[in-house]
C-alpha positions in Angstrom: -37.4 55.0 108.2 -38.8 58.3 110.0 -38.2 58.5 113.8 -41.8 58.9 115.3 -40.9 62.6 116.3 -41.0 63.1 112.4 -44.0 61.2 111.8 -45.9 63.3 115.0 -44.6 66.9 113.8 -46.1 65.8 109.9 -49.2 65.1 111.8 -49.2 68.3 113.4 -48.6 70.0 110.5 -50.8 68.7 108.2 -53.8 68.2 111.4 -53.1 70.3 114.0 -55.4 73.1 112.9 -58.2 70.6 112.5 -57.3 69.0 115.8 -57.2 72.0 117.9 -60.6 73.1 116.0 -62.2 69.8 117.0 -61.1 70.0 120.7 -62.2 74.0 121.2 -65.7 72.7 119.4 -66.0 69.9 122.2 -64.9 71.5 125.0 -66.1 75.1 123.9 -62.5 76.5 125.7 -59.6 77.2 123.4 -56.9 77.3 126.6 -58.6 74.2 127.3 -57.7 72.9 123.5 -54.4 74.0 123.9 -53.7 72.3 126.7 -55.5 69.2 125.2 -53.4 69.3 121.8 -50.3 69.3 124.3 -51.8 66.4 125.9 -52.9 64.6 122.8 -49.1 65.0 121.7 -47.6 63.7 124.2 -49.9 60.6 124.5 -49.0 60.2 121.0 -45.5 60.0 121.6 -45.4 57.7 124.9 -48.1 55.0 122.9 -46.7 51.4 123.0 -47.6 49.8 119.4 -48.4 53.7 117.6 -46.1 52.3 115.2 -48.9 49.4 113.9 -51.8 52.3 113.4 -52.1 52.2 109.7 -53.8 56.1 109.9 -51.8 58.1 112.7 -54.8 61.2 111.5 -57.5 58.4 112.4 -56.1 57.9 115.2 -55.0 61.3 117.1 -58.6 62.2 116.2 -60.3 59.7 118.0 -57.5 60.1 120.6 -58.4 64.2 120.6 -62.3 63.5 121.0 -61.6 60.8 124.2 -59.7 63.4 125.2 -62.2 66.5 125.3 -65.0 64.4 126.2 -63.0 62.9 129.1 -62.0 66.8 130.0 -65.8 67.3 130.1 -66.8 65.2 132.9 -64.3 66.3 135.0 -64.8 69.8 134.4 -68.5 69.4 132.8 -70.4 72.8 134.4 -67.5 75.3 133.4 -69.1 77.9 131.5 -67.9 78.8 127.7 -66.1 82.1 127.3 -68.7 84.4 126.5 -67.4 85.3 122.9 -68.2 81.6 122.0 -71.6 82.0 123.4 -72.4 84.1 120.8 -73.4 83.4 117.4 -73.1 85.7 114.8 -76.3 87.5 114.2 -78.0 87.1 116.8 -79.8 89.0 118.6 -82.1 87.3 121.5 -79.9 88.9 124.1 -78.3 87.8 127.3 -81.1 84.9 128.6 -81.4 83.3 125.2 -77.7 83.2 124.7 -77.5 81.4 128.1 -80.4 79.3 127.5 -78.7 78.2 123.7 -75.0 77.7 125.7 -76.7 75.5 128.5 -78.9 73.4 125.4 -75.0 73.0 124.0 -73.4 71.9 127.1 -76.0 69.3 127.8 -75.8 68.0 124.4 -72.3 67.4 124.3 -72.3 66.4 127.7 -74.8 63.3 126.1 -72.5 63.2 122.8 -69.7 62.0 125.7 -72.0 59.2 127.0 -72.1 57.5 123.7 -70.0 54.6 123.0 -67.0 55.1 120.5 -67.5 54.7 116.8 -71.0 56.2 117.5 -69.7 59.6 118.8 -67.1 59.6 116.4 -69.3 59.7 113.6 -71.7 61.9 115.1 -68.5 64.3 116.0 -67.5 64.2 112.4 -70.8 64.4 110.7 -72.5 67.0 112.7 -69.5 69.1 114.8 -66.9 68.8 111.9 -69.3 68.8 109.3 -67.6 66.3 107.4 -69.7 64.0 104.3 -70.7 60.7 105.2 -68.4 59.6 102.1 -65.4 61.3 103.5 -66.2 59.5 106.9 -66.9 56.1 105.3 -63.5 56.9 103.4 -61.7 57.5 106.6 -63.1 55.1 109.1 -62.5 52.4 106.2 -66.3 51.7 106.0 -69.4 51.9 103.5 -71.3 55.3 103.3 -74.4 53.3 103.8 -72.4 52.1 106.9 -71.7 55.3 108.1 -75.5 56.3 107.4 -76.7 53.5 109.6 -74.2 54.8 112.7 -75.6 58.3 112.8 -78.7 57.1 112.8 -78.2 55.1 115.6 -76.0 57.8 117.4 -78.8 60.2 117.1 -81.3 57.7 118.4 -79.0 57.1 121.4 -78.3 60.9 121.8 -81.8 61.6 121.7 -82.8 58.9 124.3 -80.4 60.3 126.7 -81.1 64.0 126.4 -85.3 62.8 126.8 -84.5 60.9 130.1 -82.2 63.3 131.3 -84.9 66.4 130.5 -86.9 64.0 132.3 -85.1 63.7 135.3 -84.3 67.1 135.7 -88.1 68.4 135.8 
């Protein structure tokens, strides 16, 4: 039987791109997803009962987004690098680059506020752009299942950025 060491660099590996791609999306820092992929590792290693999870990729990912959403509340107004501001093509200058960062920072800020399955799937079907059949296939659900989350993760998302826009103004 492989030591978990083994198991954890296989999962790094085969995920670790993926992984550190997820965390720079949520947190919109890659020294911050570096230093959140260390974490993530080493959480992985020190879990009592890792050796039960039937999926160890399920289950760093959901660890990785706790983890960069967790990261955002404590650090939630520190600005993005400015070369992930941008997107390509654009042109609307310095204000509407701001304005679009700020618009993402709220929303993932709100993404964090959702309860777990919910910003899961939301994470993986709009931030990893992933098919609602690979994340029916991967949470162990039905697509139709899947379906039915996002729609109620967007409903939720959108309820909290309306009263938050509404407490702001």
């Amino acid at each position: 039987m492989r030591s978990r060491t083994e198991k954890l660099l296989e999962l790094l590996d085969r995920s670790g791109a993926s992984l550190f791609a997820l965390l720079t999306r949520l947190t919109l820092h890659e020294d911050v997803a570096e230093e959140l992929m260390q974490e993530l590792f080493i959480k992985l290693n020190g879990a009592s009962g890792l050796d039960k999870v039937g999926n160890w990729e399920a289950y760093a990912r959901a660890t990785a987004i706790n983890l960069a959403f967790d990261w955002r509340r404590r650090n939630g107004r520190r600005p993005a690098p400015e070369r992930l501001r941008c997107r390509p093509g654009s042109d609307d200058g310095p204000v509407g680059r701001l304005i679009r960062t700020e618009e993402l920072q709220e929303m993932l800020n709100a993404v964090g506020r959702l309860n777990g399955v919910c910003r899961e799937v939301l994470v993986m079907r709009y931030i990893q752009e992933e098919s609602y059949d690979d994340i029916a296939a991967r949470l162990d659900r039905t697509t139709h299942q899947v379906r039915g989350l996002c729609a109620k993760a967007m409903g939720q998302l959108r309820d909290a950025l309306v009263s938050r826009g509404g407490q702001s103004e």
